[in-house]
N, C-alpha and C positions, 0 to 999 in steps of 0.2 A: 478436655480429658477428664474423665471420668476413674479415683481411685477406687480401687479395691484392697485396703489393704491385706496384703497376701505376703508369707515372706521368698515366692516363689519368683527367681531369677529369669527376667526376659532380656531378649537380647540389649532391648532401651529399658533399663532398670537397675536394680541392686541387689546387694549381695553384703550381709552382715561378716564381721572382720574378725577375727577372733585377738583381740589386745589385752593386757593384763590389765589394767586397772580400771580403763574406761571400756565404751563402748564405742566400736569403731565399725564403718562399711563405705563402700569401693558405690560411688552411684556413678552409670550410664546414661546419658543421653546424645539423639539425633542432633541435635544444637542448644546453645545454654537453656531456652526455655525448658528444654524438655529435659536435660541435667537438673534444672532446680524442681521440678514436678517430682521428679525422679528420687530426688534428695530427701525434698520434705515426705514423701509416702516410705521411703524405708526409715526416717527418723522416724513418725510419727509408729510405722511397725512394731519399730525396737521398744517404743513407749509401752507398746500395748494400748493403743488408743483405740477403743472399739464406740461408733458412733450411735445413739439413739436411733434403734429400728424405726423407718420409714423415709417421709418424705422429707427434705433441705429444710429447713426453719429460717433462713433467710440467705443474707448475701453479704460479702464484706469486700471494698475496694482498698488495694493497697499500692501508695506508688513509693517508687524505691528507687535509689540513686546512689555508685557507688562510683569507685578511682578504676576497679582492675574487676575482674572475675571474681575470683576468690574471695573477694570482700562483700560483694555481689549474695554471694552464694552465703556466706555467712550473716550479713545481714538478712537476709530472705529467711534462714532456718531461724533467724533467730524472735523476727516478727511473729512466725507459724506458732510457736512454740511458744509465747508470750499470748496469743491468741486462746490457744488450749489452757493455759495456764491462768489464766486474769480474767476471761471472761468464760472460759468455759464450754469453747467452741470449737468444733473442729471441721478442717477444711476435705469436705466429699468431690467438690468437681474446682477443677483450677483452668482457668482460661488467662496463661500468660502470656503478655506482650513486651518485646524490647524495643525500644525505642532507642537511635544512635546506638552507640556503643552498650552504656549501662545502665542506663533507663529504663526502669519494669514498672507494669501497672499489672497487677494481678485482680482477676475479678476470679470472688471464690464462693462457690454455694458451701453452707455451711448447716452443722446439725450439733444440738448437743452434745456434751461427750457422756456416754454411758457408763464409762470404767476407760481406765489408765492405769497399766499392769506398774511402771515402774517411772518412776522421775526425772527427767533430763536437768541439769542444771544449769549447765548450758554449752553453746557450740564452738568450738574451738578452730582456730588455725592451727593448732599441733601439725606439723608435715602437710599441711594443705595445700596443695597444687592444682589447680585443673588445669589438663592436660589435652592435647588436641586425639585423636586415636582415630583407625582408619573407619570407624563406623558413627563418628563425630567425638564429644566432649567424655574424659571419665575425670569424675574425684575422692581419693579417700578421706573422708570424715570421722573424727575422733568427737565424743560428745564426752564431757564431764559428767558424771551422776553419783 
């Protein structure tokens, strides 16, 4: 899968939330992979994370092991964002796999980051649920910032 970040609503995608103190958005996806894809490209949005025009500058493997979903999920945003933040890099094509139940291995091309409009601090389980719905997985996400 291939991001574009856009803050434009597809039917497997997100949709920014309007909350009073933090930052919040509703992500979709076809099944969990495609929820956590889905996640981290409307966080990284709301970041304002615009990548170094051109080509991927390399590649980063990540495996991930969580109890439940939602832990899953927040561990997931939470790596992505530690990624941008500490090294400087952000994630353009995600190719994720679940293994059993909660097991991810994410293989992700990666590119500079050029500008990042605003700061996440970090992801919260504030009301986090992921939920089954008749077009697969959705989850609301509250970010600290």
């Amino acid at each position: 899968m291939t991001l574009g970040y856009t803050p434009s609503v597809t039917p497997s995608g997100f949709v920014e939330l309007d909350h009073t103190a933090d930052w919040a958005l509703r992500a979709q996806g076809t099944d969990l992979a495609d929820l956590l894809a889905q996640a981290a490209g409307g966080m990284l949005t709301l970041a304002g994370a615009v990548p170094v025009p051109g080509p991927m500058s390399g590649s980063r493997t990540l495996t991930l092991r969580a109890a439940d979903r939602e832990t899953l999920l927040v561990r997931w945003l939470e790596e992505v964002l530690f990624l941008v933040e500490s090294e400087s890099l952000l994630p353009r094509e995600m190719r994720l796999k679940l293994e059993g139940r909660f097991l991810l291995t994410a293989r992700l091309g990666v590119s500079s980051v050029a500008r990042l409009g605003r700061a996440i601090k970090a992801v919260t389980f504030h009301d986090l649920r992921v939920v089954d719905i008749a077009e697969g997985l959705e989850a609301k996400l509250v970010f600290d910032v």
